[in-house]
GUMARKE-720856 format. One record per residue (C-alpha): residue in three letters; x, y, z. Coordinates in Angstrom, 2 decimals. Layout:
N
<palum rest="ALA" c1="X" c2="Y" c3="Z"/>
...
***
This chain:
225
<palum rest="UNK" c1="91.28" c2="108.38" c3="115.06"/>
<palum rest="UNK" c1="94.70" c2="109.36" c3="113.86"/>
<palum rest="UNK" c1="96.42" c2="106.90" c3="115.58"/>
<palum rest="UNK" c1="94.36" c2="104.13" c3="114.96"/>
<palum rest="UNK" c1="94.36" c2="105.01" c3="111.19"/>
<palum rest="UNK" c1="98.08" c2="104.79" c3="111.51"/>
<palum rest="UNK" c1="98.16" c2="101.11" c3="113.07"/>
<palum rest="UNK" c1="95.65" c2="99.79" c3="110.73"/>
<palum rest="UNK" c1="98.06" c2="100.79" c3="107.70"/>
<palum rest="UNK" c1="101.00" c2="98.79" c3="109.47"/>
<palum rest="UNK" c1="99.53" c2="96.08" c3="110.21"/>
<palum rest="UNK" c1="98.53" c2="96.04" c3="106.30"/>
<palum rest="UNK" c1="101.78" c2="96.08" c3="105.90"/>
<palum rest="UNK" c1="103.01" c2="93.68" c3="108.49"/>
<palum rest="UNK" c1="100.18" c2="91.23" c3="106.74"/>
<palum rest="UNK" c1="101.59" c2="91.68" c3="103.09"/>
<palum rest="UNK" c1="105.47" c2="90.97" c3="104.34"/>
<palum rest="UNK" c1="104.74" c2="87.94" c3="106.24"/>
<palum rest="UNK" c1="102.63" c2="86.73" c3="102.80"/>
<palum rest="UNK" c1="99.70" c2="85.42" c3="105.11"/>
<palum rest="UNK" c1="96.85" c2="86.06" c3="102.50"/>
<palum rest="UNK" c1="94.27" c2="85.64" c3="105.56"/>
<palum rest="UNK" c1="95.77" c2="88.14" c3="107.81"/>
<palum rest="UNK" c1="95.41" c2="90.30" c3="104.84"/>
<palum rest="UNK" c1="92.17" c2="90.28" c3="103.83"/>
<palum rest="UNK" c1="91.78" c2="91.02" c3="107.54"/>
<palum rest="UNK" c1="93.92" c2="93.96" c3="107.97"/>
<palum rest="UNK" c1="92.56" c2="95.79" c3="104.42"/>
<palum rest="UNK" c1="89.05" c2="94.96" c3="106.14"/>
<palum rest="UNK" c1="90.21" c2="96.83" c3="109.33"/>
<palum rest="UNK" c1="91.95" c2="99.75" c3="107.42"/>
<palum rest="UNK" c1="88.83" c2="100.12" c3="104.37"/>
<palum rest="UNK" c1="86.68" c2="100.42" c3="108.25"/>
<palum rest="UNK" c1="89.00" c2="103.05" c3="109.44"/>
<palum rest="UNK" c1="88.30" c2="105.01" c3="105.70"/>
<palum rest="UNK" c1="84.58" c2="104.08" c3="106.02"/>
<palum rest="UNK" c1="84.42" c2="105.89" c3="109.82"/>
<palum rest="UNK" c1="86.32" c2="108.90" c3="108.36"/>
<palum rest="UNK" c1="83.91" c2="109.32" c3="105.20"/>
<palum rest="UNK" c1="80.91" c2="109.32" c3="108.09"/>
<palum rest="UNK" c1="82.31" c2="111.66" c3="109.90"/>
<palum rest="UNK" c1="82.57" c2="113.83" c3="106.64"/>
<palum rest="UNK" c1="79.22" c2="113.33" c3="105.93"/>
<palum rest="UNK" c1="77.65" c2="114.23" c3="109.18"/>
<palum rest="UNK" c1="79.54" c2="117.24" c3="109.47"/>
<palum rest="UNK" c1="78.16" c2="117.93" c3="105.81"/>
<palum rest="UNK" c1="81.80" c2="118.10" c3="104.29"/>
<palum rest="UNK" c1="81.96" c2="115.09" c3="102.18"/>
<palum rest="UNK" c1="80.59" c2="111.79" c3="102.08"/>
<palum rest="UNK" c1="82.49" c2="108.00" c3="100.85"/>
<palum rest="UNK" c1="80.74" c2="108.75" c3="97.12"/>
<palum rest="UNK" c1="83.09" c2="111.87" c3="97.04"/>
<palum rest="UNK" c1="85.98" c2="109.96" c3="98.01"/>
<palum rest="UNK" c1="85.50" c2="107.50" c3="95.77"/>
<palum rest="UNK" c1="84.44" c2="109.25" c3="92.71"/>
<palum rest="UNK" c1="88.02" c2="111.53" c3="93.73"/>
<palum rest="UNK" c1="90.30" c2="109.06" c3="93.52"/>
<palum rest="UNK" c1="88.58" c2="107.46" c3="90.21"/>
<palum rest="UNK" c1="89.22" c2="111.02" c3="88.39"/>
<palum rest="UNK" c1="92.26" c2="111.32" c3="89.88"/>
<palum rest="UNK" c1="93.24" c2="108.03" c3="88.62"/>
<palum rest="UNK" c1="91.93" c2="108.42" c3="85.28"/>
<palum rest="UNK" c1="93.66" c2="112.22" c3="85.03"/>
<palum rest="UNK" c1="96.91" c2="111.31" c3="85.99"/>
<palum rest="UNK" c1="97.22" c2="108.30" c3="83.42"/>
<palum rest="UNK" c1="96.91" c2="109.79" c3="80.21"/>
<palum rest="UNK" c1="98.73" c2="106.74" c3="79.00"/>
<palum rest="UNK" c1="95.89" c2="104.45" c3="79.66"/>
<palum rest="UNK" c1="92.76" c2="106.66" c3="79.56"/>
<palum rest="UNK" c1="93.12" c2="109.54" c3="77.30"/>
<palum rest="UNK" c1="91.48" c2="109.75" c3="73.65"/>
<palum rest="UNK" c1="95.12" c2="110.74" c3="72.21"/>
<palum rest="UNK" c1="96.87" c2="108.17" c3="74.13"/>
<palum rest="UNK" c1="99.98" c2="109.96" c3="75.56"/>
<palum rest="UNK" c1="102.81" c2="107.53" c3="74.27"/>
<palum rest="UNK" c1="105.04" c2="107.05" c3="76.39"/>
<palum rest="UNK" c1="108.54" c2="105.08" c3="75.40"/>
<palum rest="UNK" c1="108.90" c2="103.23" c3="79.00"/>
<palum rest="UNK" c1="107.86" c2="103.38" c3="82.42"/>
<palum rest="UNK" c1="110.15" c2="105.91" c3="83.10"/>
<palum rest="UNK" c1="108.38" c2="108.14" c3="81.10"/>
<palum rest="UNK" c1="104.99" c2="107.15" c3="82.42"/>
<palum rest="UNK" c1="106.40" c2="107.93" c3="86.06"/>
<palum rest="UNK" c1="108.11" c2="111.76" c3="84.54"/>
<palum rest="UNK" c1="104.55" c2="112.55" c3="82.94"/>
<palum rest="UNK" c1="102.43" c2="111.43" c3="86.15"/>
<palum rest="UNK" c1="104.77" c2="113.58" c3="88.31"/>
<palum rest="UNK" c1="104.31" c2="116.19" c3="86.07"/>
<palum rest="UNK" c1="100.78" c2="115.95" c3="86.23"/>
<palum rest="UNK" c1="100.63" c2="115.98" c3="89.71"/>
<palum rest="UNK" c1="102.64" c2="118.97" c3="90.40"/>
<palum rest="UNK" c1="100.61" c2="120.76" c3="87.90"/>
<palum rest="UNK" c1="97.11" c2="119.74" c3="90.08"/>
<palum rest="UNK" c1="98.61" c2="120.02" c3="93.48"/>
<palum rest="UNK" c1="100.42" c2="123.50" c3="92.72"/>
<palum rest="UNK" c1="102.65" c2="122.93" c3="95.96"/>
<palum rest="UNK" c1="106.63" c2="122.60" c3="96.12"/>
<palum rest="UNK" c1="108.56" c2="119.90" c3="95.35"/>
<palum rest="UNK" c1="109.38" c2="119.95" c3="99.25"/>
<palum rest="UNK" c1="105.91" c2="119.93" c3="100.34"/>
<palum rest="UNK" c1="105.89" c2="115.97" c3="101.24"/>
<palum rest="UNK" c1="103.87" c2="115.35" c3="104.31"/>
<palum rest="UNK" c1="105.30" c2="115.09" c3="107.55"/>
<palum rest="UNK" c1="104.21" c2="111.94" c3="108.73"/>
<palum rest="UNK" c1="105.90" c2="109.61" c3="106.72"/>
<palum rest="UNK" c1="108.38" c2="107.66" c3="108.39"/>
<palum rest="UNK" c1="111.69" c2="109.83" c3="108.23"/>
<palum rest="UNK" c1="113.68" c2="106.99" c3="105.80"/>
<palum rest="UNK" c1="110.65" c2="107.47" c3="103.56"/>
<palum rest="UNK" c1="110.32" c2="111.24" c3="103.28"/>
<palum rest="UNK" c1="114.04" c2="111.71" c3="103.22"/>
<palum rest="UNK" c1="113.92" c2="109.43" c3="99.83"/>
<palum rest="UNK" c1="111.12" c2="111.36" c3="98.33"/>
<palum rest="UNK" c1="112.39" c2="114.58" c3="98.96"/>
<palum rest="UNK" c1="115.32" c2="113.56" c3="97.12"/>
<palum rest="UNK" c1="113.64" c2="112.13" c3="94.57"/>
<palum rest="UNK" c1="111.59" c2="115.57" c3="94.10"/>
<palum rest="UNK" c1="114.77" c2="116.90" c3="94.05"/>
<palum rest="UNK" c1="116.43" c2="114.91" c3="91.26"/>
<palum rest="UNK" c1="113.54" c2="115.75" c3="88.93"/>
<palum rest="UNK" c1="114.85" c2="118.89" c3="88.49"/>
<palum rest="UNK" c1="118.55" c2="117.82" c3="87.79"/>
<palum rest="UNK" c1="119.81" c2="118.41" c3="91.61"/>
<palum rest="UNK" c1="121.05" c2="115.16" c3="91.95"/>
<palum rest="UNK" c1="124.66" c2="113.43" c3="92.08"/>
<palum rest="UNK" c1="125.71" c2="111.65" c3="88.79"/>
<palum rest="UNK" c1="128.40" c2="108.96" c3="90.16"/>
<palum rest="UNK" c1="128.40" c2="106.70" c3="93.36"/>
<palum rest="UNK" c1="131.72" c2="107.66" c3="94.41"/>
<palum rest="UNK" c1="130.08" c2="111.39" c3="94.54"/>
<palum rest="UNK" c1="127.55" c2="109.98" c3="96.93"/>
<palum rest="UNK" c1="129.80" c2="107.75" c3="98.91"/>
<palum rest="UNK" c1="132.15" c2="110.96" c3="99.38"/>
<palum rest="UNK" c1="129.71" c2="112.60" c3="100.78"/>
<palum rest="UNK" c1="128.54" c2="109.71" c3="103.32"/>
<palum rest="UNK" c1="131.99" c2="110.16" c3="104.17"/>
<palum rest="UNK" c1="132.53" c2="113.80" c3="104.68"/>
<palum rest="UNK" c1="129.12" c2="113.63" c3="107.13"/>
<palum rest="UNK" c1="130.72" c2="111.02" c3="108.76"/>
<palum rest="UNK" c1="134.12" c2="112.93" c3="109.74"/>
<palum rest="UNK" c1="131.17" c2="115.88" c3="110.67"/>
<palum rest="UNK" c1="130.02" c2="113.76" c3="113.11"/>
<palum rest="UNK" c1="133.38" c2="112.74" c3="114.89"/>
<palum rest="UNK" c1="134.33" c2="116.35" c3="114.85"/>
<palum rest="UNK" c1="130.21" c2="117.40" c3="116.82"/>
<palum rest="UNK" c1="131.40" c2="114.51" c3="118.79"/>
<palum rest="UNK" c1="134.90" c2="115.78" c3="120.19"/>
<palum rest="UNK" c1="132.71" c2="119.26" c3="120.66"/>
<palum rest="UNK" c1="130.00" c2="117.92" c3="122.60"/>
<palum rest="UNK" c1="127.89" c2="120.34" c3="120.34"/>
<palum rest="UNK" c1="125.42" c2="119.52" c3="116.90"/>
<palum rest="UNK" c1="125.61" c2="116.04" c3="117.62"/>
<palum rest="UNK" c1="121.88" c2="114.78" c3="116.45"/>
<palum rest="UNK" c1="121.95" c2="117.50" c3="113.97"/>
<palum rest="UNK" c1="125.37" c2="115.84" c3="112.33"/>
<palum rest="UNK" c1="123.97" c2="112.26" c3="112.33"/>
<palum rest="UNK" c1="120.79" c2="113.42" c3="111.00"/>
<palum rest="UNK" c1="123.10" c2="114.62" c3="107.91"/>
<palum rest="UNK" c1="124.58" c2="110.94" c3="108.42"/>
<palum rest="UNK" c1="121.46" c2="109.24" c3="107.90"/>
<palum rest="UNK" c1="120.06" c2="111.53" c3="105.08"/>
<palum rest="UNK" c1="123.39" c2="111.06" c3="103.18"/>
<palum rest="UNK" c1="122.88" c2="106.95" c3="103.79"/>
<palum rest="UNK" c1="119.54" c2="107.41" c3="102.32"/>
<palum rest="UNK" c1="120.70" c2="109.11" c3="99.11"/>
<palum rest="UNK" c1="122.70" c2="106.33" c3="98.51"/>
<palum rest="UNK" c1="120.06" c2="103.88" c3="98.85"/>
<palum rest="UNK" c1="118.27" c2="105.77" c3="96.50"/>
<palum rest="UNK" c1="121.02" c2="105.94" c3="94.14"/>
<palum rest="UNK" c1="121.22" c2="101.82" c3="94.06"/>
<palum rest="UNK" c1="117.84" c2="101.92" c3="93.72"/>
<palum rest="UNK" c1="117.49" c2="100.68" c3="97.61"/>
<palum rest="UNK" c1="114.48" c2="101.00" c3="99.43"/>
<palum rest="UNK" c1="116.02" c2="102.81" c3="102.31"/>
<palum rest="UNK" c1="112.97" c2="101.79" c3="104.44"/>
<palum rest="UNK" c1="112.30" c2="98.64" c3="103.45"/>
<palum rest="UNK" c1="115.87" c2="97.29" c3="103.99"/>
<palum rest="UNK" c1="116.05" c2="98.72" c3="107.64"/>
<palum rest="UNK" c1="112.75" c2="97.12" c3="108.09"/>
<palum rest="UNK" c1="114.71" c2="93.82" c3="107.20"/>
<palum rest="UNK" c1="118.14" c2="94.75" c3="109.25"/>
<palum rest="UNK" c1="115.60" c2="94.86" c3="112.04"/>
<palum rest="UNK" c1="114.02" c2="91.60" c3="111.63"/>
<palum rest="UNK" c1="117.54" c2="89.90" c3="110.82"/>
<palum rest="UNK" c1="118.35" c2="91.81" c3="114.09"/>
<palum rest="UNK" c1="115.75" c2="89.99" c3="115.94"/>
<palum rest="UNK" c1="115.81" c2="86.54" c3="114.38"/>
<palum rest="UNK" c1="119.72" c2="86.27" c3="115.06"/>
<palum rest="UNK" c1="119.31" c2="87.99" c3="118.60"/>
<palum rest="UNK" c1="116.63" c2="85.34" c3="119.47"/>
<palum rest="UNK" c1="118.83" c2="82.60" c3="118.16"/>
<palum rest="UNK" c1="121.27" c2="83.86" c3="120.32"/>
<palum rest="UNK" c1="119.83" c2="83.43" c3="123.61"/>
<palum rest="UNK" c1="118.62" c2="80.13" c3="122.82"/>
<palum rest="UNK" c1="121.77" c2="79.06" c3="122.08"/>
<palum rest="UNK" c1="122.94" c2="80.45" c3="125.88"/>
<palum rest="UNK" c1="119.69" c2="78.96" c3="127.33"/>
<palum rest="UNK" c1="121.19" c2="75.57" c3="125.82"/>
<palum rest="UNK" c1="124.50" c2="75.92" c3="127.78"/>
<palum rest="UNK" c1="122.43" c2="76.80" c3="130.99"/>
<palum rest="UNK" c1="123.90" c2="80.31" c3="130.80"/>
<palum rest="UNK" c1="122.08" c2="83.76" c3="131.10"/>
<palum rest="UNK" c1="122.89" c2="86.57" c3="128.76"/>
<palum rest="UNK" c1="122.64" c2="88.98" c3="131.98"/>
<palum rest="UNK" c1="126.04" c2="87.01" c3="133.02"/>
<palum rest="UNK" c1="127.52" c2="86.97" c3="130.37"/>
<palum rest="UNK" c1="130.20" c2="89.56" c3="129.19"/>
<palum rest="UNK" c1="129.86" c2="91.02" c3="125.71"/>
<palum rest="UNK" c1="132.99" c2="89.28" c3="124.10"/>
<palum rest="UNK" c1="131.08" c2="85.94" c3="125.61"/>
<palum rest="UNK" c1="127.74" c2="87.26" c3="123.89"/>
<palum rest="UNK" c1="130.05" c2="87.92" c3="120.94"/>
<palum rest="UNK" c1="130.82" c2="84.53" c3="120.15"/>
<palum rest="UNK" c1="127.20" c2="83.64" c3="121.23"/>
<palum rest="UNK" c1="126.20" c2="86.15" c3="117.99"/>
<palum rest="UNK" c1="128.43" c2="84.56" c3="115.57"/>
<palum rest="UNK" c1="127.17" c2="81.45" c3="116.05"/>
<palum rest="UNK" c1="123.75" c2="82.31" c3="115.72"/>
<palum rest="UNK" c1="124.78" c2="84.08" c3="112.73"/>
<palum rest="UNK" c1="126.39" c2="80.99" c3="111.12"/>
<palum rest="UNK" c1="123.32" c2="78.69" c3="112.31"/>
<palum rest="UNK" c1="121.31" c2="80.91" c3="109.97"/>
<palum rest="UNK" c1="123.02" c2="81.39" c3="107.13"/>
<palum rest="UNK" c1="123.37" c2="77.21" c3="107.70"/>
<palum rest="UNK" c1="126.89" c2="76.94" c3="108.04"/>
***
C-alpha cells in the first residue's frame, strides 16, 4: 500500500498546482482513504486504531505550538522565532539527529532539509558568493571525474547538492522550481512540434540546429513576443 499511498499524495499535489478546487476535494478524499485503510489495518492487528492517530497529531499539534496553546503563552517576536522554538521542540520529542530525515523524500527535498538541520546549528555559509564558489569548485570536480572516467555520479551528486544550497540560500524552493523547469520544459517542447507539424515537417527529420530554431520560436510564442 506503499506505493499507492505515495501516488495519492502527488496527485494532491498535482490537484493544488493546477488550482482545480474539484480535483482537490477528490484527491484529499482518495489520500484521507489511503490513511483510513492504514488506521484499519492498525486496528485489526491490535496496534492502533484512526482515534489514536487522530488524538496524536492533535497533542502533537497543541505541544509543539506553545505560542498558540500554552497557559504562559511563549512570546515569540516573529515567525522566525515560532519556526526556532517548534524545531526545538521537536528535536527534544523525537530525540534523533539532525540528519535523521527520512529517506523517501524526493532527493531536492531532503537535500534542503538536511541543510536546513544543518544551519540551525550555525554550519551554514554567510554570503552568496561563498555558495556560488562552491557550485563552482563542484563543477570543475566534475570535469576533472569526467576526463578520469571515474566518480562521475558521485561528483554531480555534489553538483546538485551544492545547486540546492543555493536555492536554499535565496530562499528557493529547490523542488518546486524544477517542478516548474519541467512543466516550462514540456509546454515549450509541445509548442515546438506543433509549430513543425504546421510546416508539414517531422521532428525525427529534422537536425538539432533545425529543432533549435524550432525551440526559440516556441519560446518567443510564449513569452508573446
Amino acid at each position: 500500500m506503499k506505493r499507492y499511498l505515495i501516488e495519492e499524495h502527488y496527485e494532491v499535489l498535482d490537484a493544488i498546482e493546477q488550482e482545480d478546487d474539484a480535483m482537490l476535494v477528490e484527491e484529499l478524499g482518495d489520500l484521507l482513504l489511503q490513511i483510513v485503510f492504514h488506521a484499519q489495518i492498525g486496528q485489526e492487528e491490535g496496534r492502533f486504531d484512526f482515534a489514536a492517530v487522530a488524538d496524536g497529531v492533535s497533542e502533537k499539534m497543541i505541544r509543539r505550538h506553545p505560542h498558540v496553546f500554552s497557559p504562559e503563552k511563549f512570546q515569540a517576536a516573529d515567525a522566525d522565532a515560532v519556526l526556532v522554538k517548534w524545531a526545538e521542540i521537536k528535536d527534544t520529542e523525537k530525540k534523533k539527529g539532525r540528519m535523521d530525515v527520512p529517506k523517501p523524500f524526493p532527493a531536492l527535498y531532503r537535500s534542503e532539509k538536511l541543510q536546513r538541520n544543518a544551519a540551525r546549528v550555525g554550519f551554514d555559509w554567510n554570503r552568496s558568493d561563498d555558495v556560488r564558489a562552491k557550485i563552482l569548485e563542484e563543477l570543475r570536480e566534475v570535469d576533472e571525474a569526467l576526463a578520469d572516467g571515474t566518480g562521475i555520479a558521485e561528483e554531480m551528486g555534489d553538483l546538485l547538492f551544492a545547486v540546492v544550497n543555493w536555492c536554499r540560500f535565496w530562499q528557493v524552493d529547490a523542488e518546486g522550481a524544477l517542478r516548474d523547469a519541467n512543466e516550462k520544459f514540456i509546454r515549450r517542447f509541445t509548442l515546438m512540434e506543433e509549430l513543425i507539424l504546421e510546416q508539414g515537417l517531422s521532428i525525427e527529420a529534422l537536425t538539432l540546429a533545425e529543432m533549435d530554431r524550432f525551440w526559440n520560436l516556441a519560446k518567443k510564442r510564449l513569452a508573446g513576443q
